[in-house]
C-alpha positions as CSV (number, residue, x, y, z in Angstrom):
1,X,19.5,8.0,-3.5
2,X,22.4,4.8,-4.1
3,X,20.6,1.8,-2.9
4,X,22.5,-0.1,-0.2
5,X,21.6,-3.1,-1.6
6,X,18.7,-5.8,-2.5
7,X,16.6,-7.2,0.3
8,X,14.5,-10.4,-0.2
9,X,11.5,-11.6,1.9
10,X,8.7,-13.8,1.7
11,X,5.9,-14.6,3.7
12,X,2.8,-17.6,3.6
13,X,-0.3,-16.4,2.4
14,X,-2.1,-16.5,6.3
15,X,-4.9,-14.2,4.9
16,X,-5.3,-10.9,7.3
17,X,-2.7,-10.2,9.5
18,X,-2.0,-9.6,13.0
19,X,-0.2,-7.3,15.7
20,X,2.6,-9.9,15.9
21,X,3.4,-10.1,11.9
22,X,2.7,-6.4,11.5
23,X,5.4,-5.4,14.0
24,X,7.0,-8.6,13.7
25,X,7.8,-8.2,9.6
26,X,5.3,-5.3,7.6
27,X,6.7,-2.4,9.7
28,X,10.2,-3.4,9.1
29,X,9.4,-4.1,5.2
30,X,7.8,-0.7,5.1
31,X,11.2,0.7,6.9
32,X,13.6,-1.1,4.5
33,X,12.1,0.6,1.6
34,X,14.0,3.8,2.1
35,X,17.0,2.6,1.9
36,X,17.2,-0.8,0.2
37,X,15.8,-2.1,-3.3
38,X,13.3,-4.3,-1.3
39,X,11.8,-7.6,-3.0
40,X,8.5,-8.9,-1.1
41,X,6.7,-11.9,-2.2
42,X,3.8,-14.0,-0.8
43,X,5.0,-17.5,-1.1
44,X,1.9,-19.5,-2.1
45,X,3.8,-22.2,-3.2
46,X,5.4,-22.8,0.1
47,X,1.4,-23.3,1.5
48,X,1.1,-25.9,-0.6
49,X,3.3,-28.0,2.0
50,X,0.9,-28.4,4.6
51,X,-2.5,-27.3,3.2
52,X,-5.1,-29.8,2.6
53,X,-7.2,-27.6,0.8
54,X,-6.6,-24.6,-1.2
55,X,-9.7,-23.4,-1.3
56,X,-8.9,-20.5,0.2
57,X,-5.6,-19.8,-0.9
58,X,-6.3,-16.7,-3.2
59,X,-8.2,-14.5,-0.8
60,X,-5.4,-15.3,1.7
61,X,-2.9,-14.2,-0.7
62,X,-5.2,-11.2,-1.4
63,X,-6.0,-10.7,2.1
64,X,-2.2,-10.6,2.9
65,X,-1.5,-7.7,0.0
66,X,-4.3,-5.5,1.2
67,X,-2.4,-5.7,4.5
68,X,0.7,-5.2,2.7
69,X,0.0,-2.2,0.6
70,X,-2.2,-0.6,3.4
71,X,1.2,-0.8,5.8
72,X,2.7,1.3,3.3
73,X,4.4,-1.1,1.0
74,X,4.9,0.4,-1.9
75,X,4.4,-1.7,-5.0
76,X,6.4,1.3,-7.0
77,X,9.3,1.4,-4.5
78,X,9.4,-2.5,-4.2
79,X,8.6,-5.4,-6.0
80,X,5.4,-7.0,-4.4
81,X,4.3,-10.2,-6.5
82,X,3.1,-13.4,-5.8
83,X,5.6,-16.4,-5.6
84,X,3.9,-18.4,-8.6
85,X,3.6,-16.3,-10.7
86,X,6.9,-16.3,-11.7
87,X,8.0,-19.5,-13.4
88,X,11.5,-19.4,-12.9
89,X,11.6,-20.5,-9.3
90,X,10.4,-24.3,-9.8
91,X,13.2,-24.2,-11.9
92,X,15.7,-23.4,-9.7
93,X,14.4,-25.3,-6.4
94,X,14.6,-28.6,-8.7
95,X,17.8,-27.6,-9.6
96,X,19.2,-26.7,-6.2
97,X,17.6,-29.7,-4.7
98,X,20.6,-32.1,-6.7
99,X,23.1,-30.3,-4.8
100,X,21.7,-30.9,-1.3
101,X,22.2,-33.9,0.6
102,X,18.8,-35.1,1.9
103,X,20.3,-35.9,5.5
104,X,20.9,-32.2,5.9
105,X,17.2,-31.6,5.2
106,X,16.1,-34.3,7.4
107,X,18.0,-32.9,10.4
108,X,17.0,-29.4,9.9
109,X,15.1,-28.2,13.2
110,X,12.3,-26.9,10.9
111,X,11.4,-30.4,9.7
112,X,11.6,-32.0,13.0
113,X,9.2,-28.9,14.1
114,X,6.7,-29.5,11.2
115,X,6.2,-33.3,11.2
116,X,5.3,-32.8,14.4
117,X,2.8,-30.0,13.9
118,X,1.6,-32.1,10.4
119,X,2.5,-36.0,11.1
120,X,-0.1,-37.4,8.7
121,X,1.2,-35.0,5.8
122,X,5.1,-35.7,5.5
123,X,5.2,-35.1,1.6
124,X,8.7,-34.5,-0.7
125,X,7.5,-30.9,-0.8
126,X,7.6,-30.3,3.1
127,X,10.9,-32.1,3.4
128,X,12.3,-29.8,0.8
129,X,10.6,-26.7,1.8
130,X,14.4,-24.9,2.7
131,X,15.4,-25.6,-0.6
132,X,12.7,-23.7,-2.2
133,X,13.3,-21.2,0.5
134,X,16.7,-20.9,-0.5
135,X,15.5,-20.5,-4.0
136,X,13.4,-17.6,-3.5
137,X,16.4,-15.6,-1.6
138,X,19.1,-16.4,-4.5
139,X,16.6,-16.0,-7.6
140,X,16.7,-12.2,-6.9
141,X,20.5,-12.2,-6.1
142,X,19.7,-11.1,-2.9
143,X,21.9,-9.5,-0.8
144,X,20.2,-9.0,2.8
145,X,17.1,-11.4,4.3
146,X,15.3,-9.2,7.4
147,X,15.4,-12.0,9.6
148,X,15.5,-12.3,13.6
149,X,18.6,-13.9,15.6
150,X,16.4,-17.2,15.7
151,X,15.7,-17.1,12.1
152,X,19.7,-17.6,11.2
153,X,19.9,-21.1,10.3
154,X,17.5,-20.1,7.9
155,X,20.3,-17.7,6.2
156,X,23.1,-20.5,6.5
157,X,21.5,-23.1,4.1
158,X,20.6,-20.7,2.2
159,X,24.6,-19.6,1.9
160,X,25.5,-23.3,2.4
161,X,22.8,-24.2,-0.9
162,X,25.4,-21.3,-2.7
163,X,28.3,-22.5,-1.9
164,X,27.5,-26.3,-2.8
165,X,26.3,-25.4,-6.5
166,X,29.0,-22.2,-7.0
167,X,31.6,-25.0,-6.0
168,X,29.9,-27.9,-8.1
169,X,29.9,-25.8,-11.2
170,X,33.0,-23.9,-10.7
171,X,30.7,-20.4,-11.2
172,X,29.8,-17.4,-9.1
173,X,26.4,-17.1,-10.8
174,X,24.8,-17.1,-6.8
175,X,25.1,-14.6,-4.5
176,X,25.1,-15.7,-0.6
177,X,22.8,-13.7,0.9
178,X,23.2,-12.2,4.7
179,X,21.2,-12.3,7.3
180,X,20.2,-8.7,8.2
181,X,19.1,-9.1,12.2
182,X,16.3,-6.7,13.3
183,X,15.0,-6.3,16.7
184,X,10.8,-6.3,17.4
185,X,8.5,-6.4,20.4
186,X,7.6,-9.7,21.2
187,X,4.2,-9.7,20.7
188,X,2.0,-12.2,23.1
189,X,-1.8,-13.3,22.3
190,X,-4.9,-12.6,24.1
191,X,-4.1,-15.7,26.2
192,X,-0.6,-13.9,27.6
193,X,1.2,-17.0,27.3
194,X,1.8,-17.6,23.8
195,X,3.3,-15.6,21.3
196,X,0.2,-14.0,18.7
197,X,-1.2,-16.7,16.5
198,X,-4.0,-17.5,14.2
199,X,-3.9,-21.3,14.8
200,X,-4.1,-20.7,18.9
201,X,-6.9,-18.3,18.2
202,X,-5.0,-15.8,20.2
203,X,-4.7,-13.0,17.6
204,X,-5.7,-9.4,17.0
205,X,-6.0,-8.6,12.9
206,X,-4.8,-5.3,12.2
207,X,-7.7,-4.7,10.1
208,X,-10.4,-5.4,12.4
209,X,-12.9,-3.3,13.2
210,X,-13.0,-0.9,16.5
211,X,-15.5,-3.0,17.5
212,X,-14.0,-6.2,17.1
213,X,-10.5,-4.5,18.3
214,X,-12.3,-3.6,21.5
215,X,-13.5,-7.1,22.2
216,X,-10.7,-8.8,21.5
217,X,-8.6,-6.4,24.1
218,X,-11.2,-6.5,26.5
219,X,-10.4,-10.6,26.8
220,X,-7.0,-9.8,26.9
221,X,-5.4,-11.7,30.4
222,X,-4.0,-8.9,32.6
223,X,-1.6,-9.6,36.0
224,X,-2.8,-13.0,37.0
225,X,-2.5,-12.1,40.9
226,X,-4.5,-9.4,40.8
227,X,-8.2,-10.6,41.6
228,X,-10.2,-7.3,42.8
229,X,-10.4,-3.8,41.6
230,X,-8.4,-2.7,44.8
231,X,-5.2,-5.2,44.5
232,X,-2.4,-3.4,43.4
233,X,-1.2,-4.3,40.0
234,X,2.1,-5.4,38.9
235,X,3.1,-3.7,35.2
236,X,6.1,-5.9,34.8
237,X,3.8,-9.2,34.3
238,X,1.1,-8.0,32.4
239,X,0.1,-8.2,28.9
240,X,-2.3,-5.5,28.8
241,X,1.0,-3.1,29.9
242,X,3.4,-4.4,27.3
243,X,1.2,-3.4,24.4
244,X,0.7,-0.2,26.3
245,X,4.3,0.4,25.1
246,X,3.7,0.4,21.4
247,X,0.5,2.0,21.5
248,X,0.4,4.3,24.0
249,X,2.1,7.7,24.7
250,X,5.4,7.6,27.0
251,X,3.3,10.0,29.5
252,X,-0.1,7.9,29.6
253,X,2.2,5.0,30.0
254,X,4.0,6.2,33.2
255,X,1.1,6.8,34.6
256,X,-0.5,3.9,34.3
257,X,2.4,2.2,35.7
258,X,2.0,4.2,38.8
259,X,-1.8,3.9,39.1
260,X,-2.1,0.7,38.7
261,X,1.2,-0.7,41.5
262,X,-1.2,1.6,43.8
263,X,-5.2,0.1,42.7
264,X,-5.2,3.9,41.2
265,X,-6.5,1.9,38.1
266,X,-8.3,-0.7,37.4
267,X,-7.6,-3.5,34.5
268,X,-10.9,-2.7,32.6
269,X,-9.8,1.0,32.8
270,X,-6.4,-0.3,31.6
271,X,-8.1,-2.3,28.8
272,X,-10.5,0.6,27.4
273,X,-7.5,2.6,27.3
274,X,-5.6,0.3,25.2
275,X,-8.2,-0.6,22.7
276,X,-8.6,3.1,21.9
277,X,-4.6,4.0,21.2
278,X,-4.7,0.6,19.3
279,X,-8.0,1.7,17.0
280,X,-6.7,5.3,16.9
281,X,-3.5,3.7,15.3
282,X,-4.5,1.7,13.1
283,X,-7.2,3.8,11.7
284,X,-5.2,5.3,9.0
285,X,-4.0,1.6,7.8
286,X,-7.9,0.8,7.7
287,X,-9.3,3.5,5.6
288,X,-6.4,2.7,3.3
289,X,-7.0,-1.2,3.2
290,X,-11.0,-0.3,1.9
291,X,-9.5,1.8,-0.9
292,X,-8.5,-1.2,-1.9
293,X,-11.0,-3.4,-1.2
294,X,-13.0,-1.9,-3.7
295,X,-11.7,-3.3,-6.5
296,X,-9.7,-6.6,-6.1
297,X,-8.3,-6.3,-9.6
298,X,-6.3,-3.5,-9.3
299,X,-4.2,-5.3,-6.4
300,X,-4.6,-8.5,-9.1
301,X,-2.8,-6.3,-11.1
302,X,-0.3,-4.9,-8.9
303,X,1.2,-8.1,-8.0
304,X,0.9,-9.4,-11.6
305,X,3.5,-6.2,-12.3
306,X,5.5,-7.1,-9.7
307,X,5.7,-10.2,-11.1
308,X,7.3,-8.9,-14.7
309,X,9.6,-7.1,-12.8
310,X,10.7,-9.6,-10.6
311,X,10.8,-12.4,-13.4
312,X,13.3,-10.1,-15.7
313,X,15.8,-10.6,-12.7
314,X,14.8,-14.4,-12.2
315,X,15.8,-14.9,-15.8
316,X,18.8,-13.6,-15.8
317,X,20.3,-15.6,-12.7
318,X,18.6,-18.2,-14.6
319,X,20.4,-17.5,-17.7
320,X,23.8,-17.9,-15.8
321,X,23.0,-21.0,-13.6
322,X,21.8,-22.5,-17.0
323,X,24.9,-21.6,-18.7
324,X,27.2,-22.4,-15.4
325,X,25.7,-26.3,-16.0
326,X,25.8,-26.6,-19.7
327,X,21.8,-26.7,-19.8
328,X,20.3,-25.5,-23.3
C-alpha cells in the first residue's frame, strides 16, 4: 500500500497514561498507521524545561512506551524512539533558533501559559521550547502533525520557522509541515469540571488495575442536582453518561438515558456499570502492557531501533541544511 505521506508526533514523557491522552492522541496514532508512514517520539528533552528533577525521567519514558506499544503502536509499522537519542536534533533547534526573532517567542500564548504554571523556572530552554518543537516536526520532513483545531498555532511556527530559514538560505531543504485536524471526545476528570489530568489528580490510567479502575469511577461526580436515589437524573450534565458513550454499547446506553430522567437507575448503578465496560475494554491493552513489562530491555531496545531508523532520515535533512549554510 502507497503511503499518503509522513506523519510526525511527539509527546512528554508523563509516565502512564490516561483516558484523555489515550483517546486524545494513542488511538489516533494507532489509526494513522494504516495509512501514513507514522513517526512517534517521546520528547524527553522537551521535559527538561520544567522538571526540577529527572529522577524519574526514564521510567516515565518507559512507562509511556509500554502504553504506546500495548495501544497497538507498532514499532515495525512506525518509528517509535526516544527524542535524545538521536543527536541530530540539538543540532538543528540551535540552528533554527538564529532565524527566529525572540519577540515572536516571547508572545507565543504557550509561554505566557507556562511562566505562569512555572514562574520560578523561566530558563532559555522554556522560552525556546517551539523552536525545538519545530525541530522535531522538520527533522523527519514531515508532512502531517495530528493535532486538534487548538493546537494550530503550533503548526504555523513551525511553517513560519521553514519559511524564515528556506528564505534565509535561498534552499528548499525544509518541508512545511500541515496540520492534519482530528476530532476526540473531550475527556473530563473524576472532578467533572476539568479536563483529565495527572497534575489535578483527576485522572484514570489506562493501565490500572480493575480494582483501582473501579474506585476511581466510583468517585467520579455524577448530575450535581440530583441528591437522592429517587431524583430523576439529567444525562445531558453528567460525567458518568459521557464516558458511557465510549464505553458502553449504543443499546445499554439508551437505556440508561431513559432510566435514569425517570429515578429508573440510580448513579452507583450507573457507576458499576461504567467501570465494568471500561475494565472489559481495556483488558486486552493490559495483558499486552505485562508482556512487556517483563523484560524492560526489549522495549530499551525497541526505541534504540527506532532511533537508527529515525536518525538515517535526521542526517540527511541535516546534510542538506548543512550544505544550504555552507557549514563543513
Amino acid at each position: 500500500m502507497v503511503k499518503k505521506g509522513r506523519v510526525f508526533s511527539g509527546a512528554r514523557p508523563t509516565g502512564r497514561q490516561h483516558l484523555g491522552n489515550y483517546f486524545g492522541a494513542i488511538s489516533n496514532y494507532v489509526a494513522l498507521q494504516e495509512e501514513y508512514d507514522c513517526v512517534y517520539c517521546i520528547v524527553d528533552l522537551h521535559a527538561l524545561t520544567t522538571l526540577e528533577s529527572t529522577r524519574d525521567l526514564r521510567k516515565n519514558t518507559l512507562e509511556m512506551a509500554w502504553d504506546w506499544l500495548a495501544a497497538g503502536i507498532d514499532p515495525v509499522k512506525s518509528i517509535v524512539f526516544v527524542q535524545s537519542m538521536v543527536r541530530q536534533i540539538t543540532e538543528l533547534h540551535t540552528i533554527l533558533s538564529m532565524v527566529t526573532p525572540l519577540g515572536k517567542l516571547t508572545d507565543l500564548p504557550t509561554f505566557k501559559e507556562k511562566v505562569r504554571e512555572n514562574p520560578h523556572n523561566i530558563n532559555y530552554g522554556l522560552v525556546g521550547y517551539p523552536v525545538l518543537m519545530s525541530a522535531d516536526i522538520v527533522l523527519y520532513k514531515s508532512n502531517f502533525v495530528p493535532v486538534g483545531i487548538d493546537q494550530s498555532p503550533h503548526i504555523e511556527f513551525a511553517r513560519e520557522t521553514v519559511r524564515s530559514f528556506n528564505f534565509r538560505y535561498n534552499t528548499n531543504a525544509l518541508i512545511e509541515p500541515q496540520a492534519k485536524f482530528t476530532s476526540f471526545p473531550k475527556i473530563m476528570g473524576i472532578d467533572g469540571v476539568n479536563k483529565m489530568s495527572k497534575s489535578l489528580n483527576n485522572d484514570i490510567e489506562i493501565a490500572a488495575t480493575p480494582e483501582e479502575t473501579t474506585k476511581l469511577v466510583m468517585q467520579m461526580v455524577t448530575d450535581p442536582q440530583r441528591q437522592r436515589r429517587s431524583d430523576p437524573g439529567n444525562p445531558d450534565v453528567c460525567n458518568v453518561f459521557s464516558l458511557h458513550k465510549i464505553f458502553t454499547s449504543p443499546e445499554q446506553v439508551a437505556s440508561i438515558n431513559s432510566e435514569c430522567r425517570r429515578a429508573g437507575i440510580g448513579c452507583v448503578d450507573c457507576k458499576k456499570m461504567l467501570a465494568a465496560n471500561m475494565n472489559d475494554y481495556f483488558t486486552p491493552l493490559r495483558a499486552r502492557r505485562m508482556e512487556f513489562q517483563k523484560d524492560p530491555d526489549v522495549t530499551w531496545d525497541m526505541l534504540r531501533d527506532g532511533a537508527k531508523r529515525a536518525s538515517v532520515i535526521a542526517e540527511t535533512t541535516m546534510v542538506e541544511v548543512r550544505k544550504a549554510i555552507d557549514l563543513p
